[in-house]
C-alpha positions as CSV (number, residue, x, y, z in Angstrom):
1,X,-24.6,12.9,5.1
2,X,-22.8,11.0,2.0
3,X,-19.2,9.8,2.4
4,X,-17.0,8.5,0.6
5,X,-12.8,6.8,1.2
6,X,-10.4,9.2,-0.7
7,X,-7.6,7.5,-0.4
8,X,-5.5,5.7,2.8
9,X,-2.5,8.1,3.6
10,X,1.1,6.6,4.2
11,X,4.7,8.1,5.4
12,X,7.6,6.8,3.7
13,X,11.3,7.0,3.9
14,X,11.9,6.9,0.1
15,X,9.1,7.9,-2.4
16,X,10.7,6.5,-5.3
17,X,11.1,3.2,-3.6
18,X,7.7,2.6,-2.5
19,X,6.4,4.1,-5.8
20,X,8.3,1.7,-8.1
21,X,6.8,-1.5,-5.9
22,X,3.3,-0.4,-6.0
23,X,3.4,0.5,-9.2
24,X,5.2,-3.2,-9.9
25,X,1.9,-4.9,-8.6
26,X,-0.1,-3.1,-10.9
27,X,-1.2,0.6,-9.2
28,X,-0.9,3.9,-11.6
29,X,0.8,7.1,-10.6
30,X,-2.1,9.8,-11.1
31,X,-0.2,12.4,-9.4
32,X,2.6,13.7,-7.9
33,X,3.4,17.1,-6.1
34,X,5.6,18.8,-3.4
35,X,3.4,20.5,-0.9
36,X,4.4,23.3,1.5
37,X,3.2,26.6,2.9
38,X,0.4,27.8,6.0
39,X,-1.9,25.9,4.3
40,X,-0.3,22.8,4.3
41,X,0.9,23.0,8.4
42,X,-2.8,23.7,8.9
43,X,-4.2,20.7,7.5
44,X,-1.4,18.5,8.8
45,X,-1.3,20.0,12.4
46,X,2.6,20.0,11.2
47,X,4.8,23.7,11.8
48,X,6.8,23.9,8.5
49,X,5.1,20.9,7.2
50,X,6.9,20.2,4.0
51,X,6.5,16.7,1.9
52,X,6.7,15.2,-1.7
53,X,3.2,13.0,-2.4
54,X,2.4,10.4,-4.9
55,X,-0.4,9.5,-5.3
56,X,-1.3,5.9,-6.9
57,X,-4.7,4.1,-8.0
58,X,-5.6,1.1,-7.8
59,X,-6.6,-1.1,-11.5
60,X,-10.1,-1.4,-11.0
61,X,-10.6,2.6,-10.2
62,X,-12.1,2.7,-6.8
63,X,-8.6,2.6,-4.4
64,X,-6.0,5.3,-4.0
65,X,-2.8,5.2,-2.1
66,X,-1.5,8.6,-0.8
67,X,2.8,8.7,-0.1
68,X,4.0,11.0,1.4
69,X,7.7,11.4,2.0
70,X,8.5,14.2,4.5
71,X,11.3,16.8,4.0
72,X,10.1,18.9,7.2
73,X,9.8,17.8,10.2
74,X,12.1,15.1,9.8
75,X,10.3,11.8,9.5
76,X,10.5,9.6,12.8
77,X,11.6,6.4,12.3
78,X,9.5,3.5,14.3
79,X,9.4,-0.1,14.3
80,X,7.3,-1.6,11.5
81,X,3.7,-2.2,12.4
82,X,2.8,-5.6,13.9
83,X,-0.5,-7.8,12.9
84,X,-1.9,-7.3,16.5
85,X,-1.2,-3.9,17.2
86,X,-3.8,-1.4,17.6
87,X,-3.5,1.9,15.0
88,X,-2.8,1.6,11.3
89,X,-2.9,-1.8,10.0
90,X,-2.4,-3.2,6.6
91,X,-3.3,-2.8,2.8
92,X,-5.0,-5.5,1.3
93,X,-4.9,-6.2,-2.4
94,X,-7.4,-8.9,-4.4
95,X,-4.6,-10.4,-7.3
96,X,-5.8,-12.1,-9.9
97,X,-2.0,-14.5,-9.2
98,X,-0.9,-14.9,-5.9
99,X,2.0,-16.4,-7.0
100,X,3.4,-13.8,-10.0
101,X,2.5,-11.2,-7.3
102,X,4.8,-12.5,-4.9
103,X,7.5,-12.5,-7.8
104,X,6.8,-9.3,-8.1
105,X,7.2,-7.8,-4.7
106,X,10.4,-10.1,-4.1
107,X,12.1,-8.3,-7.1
108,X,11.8,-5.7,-4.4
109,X,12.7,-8.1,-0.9
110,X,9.8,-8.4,0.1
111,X,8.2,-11.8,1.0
112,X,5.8,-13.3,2.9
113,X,6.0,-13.1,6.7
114,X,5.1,-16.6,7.0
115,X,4.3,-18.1,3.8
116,X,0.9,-18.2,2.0
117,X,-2.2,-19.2,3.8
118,X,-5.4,-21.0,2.3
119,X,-8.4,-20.1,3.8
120,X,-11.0,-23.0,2.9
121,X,-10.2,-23.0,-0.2
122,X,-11.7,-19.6,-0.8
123,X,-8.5,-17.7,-0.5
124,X,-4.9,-17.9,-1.0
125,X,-3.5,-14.9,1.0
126,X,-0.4,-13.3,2.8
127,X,0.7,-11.0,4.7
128,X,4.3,-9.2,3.5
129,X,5.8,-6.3,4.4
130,X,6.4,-3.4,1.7
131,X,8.6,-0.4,1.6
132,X,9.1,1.6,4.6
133,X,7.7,-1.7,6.8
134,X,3.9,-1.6,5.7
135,X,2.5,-4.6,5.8
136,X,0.6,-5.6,2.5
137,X,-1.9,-8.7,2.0
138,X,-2.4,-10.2,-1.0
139,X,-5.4,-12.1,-1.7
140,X,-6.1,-14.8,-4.7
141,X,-10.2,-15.6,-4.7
142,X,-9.7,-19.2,-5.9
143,X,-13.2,-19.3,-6.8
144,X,-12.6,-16.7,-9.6
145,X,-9.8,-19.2,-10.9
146,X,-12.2,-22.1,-10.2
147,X,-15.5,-20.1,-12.4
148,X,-13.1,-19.1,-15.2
149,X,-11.6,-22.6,-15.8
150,X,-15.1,-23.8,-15.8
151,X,-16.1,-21.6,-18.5
């Protein structure tokens, strides 16, 4: 039986908010809508289940990001994900700029957690957190910077 990742689903406090950053690093709005009704509350396992969505894709066409910002039920505020908890985890993102990324996302407050790591010099990554507390990595393949100087 085929499968195949739709897209990774996320509650936010403010739409707007989350759509303008991931937008900022370089995602495309290729949808928006305000969902309600039975069938909604069926598919969510939510009574009254009523949300705006965005839904944003990634550059290279094969990632989508679903935000969701509920209206009803009243969203439940918890404490922002840690890296060693079990459950939803992070987004990672391959940047072509570690560095202009991180510009990017502090235009919005949000900076590393601990400052950026480099992982034998393969990687240059981070962990940050993004609207609403997710936690977003950003990766830099240095040997993609390293091939195309050499060219």
């Amino acid at each position: 039986m085929p499968i195949a990742l739709e897209n990774v689903g996320i509650a936010v406090r403010d739409l707007e908010e989350a759509v303008a950053f991931f937008t900022d690093l370089g995602l495309t709005v290729v949808g928006r809508d305000e969902v309600s009704g039975e069938w909604a509350s069926t598919a969510v396992g939510l009574d009254g289940n009523h949300a705006r969505i965005a839904v944003l894709q990634t550059p290279d066409g094969h990632g989508q990001l679903e935000f969701f910002e509920y209206i009803h039920p009243e969203a439940i505020e918890t404490e922002p994900t840690l890296p060693n908890e079990i459950g939803m985890h992070r987004v990672a993102f391959s940047v072509d700029d570690i560095d202009a990324s991180l510009a990017i996302a502090a235009r919005h407050g949000c900076h590393p957690l601990r400052g950026v790591a480099n992982y034998q010099d393969v990687y240059k990554l981070t962990y940050l957190r993004g609207p609403s507390g997710i936690l977003v990595m950003l990766a830099q393949d240095l040997t993609k910077t390293r091939t195309a100087r050499e060219d």
